[in-house]
C-alpha positions as CSV (number, residue, x, y, z in Angstrom):
1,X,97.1,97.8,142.2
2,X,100.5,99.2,143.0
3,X,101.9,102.1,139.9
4,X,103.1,100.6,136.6
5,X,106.3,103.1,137.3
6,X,107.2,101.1,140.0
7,X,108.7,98.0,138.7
8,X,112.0,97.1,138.5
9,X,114.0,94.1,136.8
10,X,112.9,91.0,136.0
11,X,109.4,92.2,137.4
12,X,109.4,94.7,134.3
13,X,110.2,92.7,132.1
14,X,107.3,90.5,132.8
15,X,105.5,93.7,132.5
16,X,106.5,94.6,129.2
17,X,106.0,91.1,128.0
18,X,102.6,91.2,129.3
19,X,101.9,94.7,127.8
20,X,103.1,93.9,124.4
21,X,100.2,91.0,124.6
22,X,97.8,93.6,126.1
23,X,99.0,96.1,123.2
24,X,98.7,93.0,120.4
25,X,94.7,92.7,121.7
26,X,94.0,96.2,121.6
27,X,95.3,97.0,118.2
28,X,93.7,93.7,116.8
29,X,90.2,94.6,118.3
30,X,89.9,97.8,117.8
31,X,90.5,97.2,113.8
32,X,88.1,94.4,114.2
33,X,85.5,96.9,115.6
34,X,85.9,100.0,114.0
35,X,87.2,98.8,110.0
36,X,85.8,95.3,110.3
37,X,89.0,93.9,108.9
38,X,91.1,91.2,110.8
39,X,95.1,91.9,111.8
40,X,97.4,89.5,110.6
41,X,101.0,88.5,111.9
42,X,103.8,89.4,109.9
43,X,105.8,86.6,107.7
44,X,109.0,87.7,108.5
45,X,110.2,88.5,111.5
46,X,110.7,92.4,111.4
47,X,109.1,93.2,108.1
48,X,110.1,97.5,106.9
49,X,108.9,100.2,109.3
50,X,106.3,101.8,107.0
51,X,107.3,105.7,106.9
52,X,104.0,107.4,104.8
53,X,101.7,108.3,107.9
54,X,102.4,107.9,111.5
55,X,99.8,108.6,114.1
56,X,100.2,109.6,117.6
57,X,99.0,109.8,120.8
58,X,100.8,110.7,124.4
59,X,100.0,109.2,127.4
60,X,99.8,111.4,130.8
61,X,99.6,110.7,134.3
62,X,100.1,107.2,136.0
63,X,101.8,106.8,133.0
64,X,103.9,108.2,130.4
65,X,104.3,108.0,127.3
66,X,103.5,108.2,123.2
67,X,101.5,105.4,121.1
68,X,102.3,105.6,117.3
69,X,101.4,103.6,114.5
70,X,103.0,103.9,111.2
71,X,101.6,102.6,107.6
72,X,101.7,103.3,104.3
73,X,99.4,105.7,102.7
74,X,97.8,103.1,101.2
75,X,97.4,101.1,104.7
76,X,96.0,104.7,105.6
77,X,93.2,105.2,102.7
78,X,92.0,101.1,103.4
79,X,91.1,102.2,107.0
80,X,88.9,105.2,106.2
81,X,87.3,103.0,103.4
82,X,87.1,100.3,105.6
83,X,85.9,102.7,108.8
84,X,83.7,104.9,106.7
85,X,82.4,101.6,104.9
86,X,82.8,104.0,101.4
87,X,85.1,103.5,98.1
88,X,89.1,104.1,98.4
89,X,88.9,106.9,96.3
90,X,86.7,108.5,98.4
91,X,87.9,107.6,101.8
92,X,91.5,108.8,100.3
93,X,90.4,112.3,102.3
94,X,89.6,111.2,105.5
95,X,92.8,109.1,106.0
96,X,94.7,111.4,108.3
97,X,91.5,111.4,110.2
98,X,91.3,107.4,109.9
99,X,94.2,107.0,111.0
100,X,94.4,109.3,114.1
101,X,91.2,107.6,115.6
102,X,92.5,104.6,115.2
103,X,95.6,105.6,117.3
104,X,93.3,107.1,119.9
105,X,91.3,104.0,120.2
106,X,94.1,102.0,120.7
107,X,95.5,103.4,123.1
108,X,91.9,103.5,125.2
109,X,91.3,100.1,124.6
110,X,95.2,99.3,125.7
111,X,94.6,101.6,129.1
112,X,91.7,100.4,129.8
113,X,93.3,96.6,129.9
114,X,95.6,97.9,132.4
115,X,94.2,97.3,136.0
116,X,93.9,100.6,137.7
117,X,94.9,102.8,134.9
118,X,92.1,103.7,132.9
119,X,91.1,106.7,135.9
120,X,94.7,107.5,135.4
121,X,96.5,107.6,132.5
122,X,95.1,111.0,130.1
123,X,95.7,110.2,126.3
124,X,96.1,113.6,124.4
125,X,93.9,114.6,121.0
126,X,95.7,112.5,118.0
127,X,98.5,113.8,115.9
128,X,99.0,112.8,112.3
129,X,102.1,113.0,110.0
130,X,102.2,112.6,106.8
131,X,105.1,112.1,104.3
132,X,108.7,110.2,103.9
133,X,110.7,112.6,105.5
134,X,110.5,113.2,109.3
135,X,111.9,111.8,112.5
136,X,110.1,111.2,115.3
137,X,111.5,111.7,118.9
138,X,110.1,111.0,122.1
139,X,110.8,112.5,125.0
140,X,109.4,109.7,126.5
141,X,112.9,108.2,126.8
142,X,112.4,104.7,128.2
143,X,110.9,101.7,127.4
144,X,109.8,100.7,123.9
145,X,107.6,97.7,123.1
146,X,107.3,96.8,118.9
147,X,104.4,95.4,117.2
148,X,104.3,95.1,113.8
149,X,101.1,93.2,112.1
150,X,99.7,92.8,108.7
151,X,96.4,94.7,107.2
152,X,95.6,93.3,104.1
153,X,99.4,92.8,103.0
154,X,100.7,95.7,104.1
155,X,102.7,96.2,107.1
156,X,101.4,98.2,110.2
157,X,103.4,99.2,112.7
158,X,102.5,99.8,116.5
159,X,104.8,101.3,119.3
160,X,104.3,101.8,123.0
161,X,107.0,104.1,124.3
162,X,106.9,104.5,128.0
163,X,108.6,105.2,131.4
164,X,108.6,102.2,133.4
């Protein structure tokens, strides 16, 4: 397979599109997997970028870039409960932790969909944020594919920014 970096117009736009499915498929199987719970799509079209916890993890080598997902704290607590198969009051620690494997196993699942770029695309150790106030800037300046879904109500956001 020729590089993912390689593309140019209409060709990487079909890539995008195609990655966005491939991104859709990882996210929604690894929550099947790891919490047991089912991703829904959103009702309305671009529902509020949840701004509680935001995980991350950057890409390196064939390609470039940072996976994030953002939820609420709540969205947070129900993975650990749901991943550590224990009450909400006592997953309510481990939710950073939830939350950063979650991020990491997305984007593993999502690489290794990509033909030819599991060998070559590094993913760094998870980074978790918590709180309302904080920006978050790449400098992965490039392409950005958007993928909100639903987890038991509650919006979770998923974002693929990459060089292309």
């Amino acid at each position: 397979m020729s590089s993912p970096l390689k593309e140019t117009g209409s060709d990487k736009l079909r890539l995008l599109e195609d990655w966005h499915k491939v991104l859709d498929a990882a996210a929604r199987e690894v929550f099947v997997l790891m919490a047991g719970v089912t991703l829904a799509d959103p009702e309305e079209a671009n529902p509020p970028v949840p701004r509680e916890v935001a995980g991350m993890v950057g890409l390196a080598g064939e390609l470039c870039g940072v996976l994030t997902i953002r939820c609420s704290k709540a969205s947070a607590v129900r993975m650990a409960c749901h991943m550590l198969g224990v009450s909400e009051e006592d997953a309510a620690a481990q939710a950073a932790d939830a939350v950063g494997e979650i991020c990491n196993m997305v984007a593993g699942n999502f690489k290794a969909k990509i033909d030819g770029l599991e060998d070559k695309c590094m993913l760094s150790v998870p980074t978790v944020i918590s709180g309302q106030s904080y920006e978050f800037h790449s400098l992965a300046v490039g392409d950005k594919i958007e993928l909100p879904l639903v987890l038991q109500g509650e919006a979770v956001w998923f974002s693929l920014q990459v060089r292309v």
